[in-house]
DOZAVO-186650 format. One record per residue (C-alpha): residue in three letters; y, x, z negated. Coordinates in pm, 1 decimal. Layout:
REM residues N
+------+----------+----------+----------+
! code !       yy !       xx !       zz !
+------+----------+----------+----------+
!  ALA !        Y !        X !        Z !
...
+------+----------+----------+----------+
This chain:
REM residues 113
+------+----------+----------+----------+
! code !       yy !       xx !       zz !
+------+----------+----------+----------+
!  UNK !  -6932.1 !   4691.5 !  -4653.3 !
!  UNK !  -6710.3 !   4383.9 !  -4734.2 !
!  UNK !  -6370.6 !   4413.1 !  -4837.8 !
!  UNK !  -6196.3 !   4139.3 !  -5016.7 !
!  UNK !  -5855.1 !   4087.9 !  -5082.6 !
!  UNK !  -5672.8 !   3884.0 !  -5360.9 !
!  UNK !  -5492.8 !   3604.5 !  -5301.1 !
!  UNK !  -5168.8 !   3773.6 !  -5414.7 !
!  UNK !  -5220.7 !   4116.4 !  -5229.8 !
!  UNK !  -5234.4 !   3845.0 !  -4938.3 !
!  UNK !  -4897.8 !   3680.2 !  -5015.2 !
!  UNK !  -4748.7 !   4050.0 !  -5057.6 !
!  UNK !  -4889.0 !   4180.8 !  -4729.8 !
!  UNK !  -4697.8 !   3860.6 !  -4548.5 !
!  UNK !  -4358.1 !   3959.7 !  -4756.9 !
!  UNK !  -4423.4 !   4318.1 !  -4617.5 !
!  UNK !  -4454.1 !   4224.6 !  -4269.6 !
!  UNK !  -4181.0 !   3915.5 !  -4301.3 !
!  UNK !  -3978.8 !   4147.3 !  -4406.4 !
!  UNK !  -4039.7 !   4394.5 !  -4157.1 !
!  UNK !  -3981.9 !   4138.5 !  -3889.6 !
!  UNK !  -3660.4 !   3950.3 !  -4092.3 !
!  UNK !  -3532.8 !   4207.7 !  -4338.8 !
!  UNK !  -3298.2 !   3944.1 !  -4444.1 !
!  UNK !  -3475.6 !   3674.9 !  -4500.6 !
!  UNK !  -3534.2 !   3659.2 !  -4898.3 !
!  UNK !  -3387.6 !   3538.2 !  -5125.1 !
!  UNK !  -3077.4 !   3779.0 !  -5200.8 !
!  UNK !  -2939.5 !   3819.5 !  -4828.9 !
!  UNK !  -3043.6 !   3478.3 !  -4649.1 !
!  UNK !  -2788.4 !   3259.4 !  -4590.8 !
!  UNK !  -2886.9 !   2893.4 !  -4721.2 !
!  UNK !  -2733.8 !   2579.4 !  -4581.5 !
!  UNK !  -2820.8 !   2267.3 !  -4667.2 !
!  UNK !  -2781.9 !   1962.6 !  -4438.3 !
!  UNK !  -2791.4 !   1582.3 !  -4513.5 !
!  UNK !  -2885.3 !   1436.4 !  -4144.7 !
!  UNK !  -3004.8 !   1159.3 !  -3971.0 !
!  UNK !  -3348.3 !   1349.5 !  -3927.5 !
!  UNK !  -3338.5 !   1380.4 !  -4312.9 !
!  UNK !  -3243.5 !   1692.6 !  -4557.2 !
!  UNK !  -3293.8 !   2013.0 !  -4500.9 !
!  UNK !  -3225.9 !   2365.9 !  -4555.3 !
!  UNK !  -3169.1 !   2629.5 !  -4286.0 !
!  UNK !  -3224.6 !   2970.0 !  -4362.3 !
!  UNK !  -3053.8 !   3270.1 !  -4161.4 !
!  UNK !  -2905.0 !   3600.5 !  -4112.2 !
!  UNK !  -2505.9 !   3571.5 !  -4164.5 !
!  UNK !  -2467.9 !   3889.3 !  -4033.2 !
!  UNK !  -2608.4 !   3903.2 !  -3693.9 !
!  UNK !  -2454.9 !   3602.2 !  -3551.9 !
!  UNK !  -2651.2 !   3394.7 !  -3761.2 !
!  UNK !  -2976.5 !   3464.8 !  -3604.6 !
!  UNK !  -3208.9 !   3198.4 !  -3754.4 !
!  UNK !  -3516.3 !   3263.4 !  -4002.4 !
!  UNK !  -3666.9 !   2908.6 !  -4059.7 !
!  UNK !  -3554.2 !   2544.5 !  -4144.9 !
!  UNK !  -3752.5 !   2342.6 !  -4472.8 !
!  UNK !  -3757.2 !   1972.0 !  -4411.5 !
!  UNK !  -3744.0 !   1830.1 !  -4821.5 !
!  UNK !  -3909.7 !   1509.3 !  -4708.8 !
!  UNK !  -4143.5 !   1668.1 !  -4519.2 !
!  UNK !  -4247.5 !   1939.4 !  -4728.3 !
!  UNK !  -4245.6 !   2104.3 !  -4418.5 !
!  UNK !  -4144.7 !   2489.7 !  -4330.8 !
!  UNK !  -4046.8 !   2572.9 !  -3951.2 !
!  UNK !  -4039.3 !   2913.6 !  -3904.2 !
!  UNK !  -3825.6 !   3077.9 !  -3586.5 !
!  UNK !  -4123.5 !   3125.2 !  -3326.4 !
!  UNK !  -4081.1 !   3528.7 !  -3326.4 !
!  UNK !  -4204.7 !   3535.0 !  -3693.3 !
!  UNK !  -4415.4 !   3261.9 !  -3673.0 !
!  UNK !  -4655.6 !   3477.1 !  -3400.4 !
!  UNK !  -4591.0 !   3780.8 !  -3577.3 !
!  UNK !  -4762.5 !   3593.2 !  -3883.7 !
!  UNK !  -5054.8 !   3435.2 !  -3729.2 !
!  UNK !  -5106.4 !   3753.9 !  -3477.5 !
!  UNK !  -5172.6 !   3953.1 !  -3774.4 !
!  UNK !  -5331.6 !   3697.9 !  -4052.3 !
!  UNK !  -5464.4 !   3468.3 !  -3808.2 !
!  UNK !  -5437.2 !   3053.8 !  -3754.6 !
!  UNK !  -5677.0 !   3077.9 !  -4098.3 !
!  UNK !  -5460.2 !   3249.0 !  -4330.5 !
!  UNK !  -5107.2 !   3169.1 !  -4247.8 !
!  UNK !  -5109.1 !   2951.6 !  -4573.9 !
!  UNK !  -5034.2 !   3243.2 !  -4745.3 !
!  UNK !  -4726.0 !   3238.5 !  -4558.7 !
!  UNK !  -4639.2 !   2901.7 !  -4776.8 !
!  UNK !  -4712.0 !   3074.7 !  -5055.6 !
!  UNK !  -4481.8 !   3342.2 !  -5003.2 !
!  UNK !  -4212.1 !   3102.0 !  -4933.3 !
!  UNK !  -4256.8 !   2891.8 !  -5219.5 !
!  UNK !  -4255.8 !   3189.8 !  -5414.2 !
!  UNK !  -3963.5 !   3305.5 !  -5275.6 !
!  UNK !  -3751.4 !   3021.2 !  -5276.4 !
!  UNK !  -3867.9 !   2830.1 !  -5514.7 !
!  UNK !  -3999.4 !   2512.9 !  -5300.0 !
!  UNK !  -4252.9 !   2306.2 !  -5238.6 !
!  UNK !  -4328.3 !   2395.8 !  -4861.3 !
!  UNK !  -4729.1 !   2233.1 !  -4758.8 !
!  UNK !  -4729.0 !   2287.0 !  -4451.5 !
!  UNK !  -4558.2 !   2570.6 !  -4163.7 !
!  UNK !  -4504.3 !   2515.7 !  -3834.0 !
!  UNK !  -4246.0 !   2704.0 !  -3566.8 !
!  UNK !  -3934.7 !   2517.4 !  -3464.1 !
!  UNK !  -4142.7 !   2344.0 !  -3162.9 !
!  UNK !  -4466.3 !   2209.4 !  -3206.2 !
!  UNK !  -4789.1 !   2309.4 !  -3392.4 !
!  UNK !  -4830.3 !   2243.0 !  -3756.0 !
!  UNK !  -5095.1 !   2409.0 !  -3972.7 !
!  UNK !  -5120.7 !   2203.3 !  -4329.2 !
!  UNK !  -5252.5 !   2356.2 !  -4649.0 !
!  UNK !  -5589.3 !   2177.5 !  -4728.7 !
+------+----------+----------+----------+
């Protein structure tokens, strides 16, 4: 028997496990700072109350979202390299950007097609 799941159960099965991972990282307890750098804007997202333990970075120009390595394998561990778009989705949703593609501060980058 084949199971399918919606699109949005998908988006609020990564919000469970983000949060699970990152309880603070929404959109009520994150700390947001925004930076204006030679590298070009961005926003850093993290936990002001544990040292400020890091959560991700969105690069404007970019459209890019770099998640902190620890969540990003959590993520694709349990969704797989396939369906970590949802991930953007959740973002997005989240905090209202435009994130198309998510990557972990380091290297690979997985782009919505």
């Amino acid at each position: 028997m084949k199971y399918v799941i919606s699109e949005n159960r998908m988006t609020d099965l990564v919000e469970k496990l983000v949060h699970t991972v990152y309880p603070k990282f929404n959109k009520n307890d994150a700390e947001v700072l925004k930076w204006d750098g030679t590298n070009g804007e961005h926003y850093e997202y993290f936990d002001g109350e544990k040292g400020g333990r890091p959560f991700a970075k969105f690069w404007v120009f970019e459209d890019e979202l770099q998640l902190n390595p620890e969540l990003f394998n959590a993520l694709e561990n349990y969704f797989g390299e396939d369906n970590v778009g949802y991930v953007l989705d959740w973002f997005n949703k989240e905090f209202n950007m435009d994130a198309t593609s998510v990557t972990f501060y380091g290297t690979i980058k997985i782009s919505r097609i």
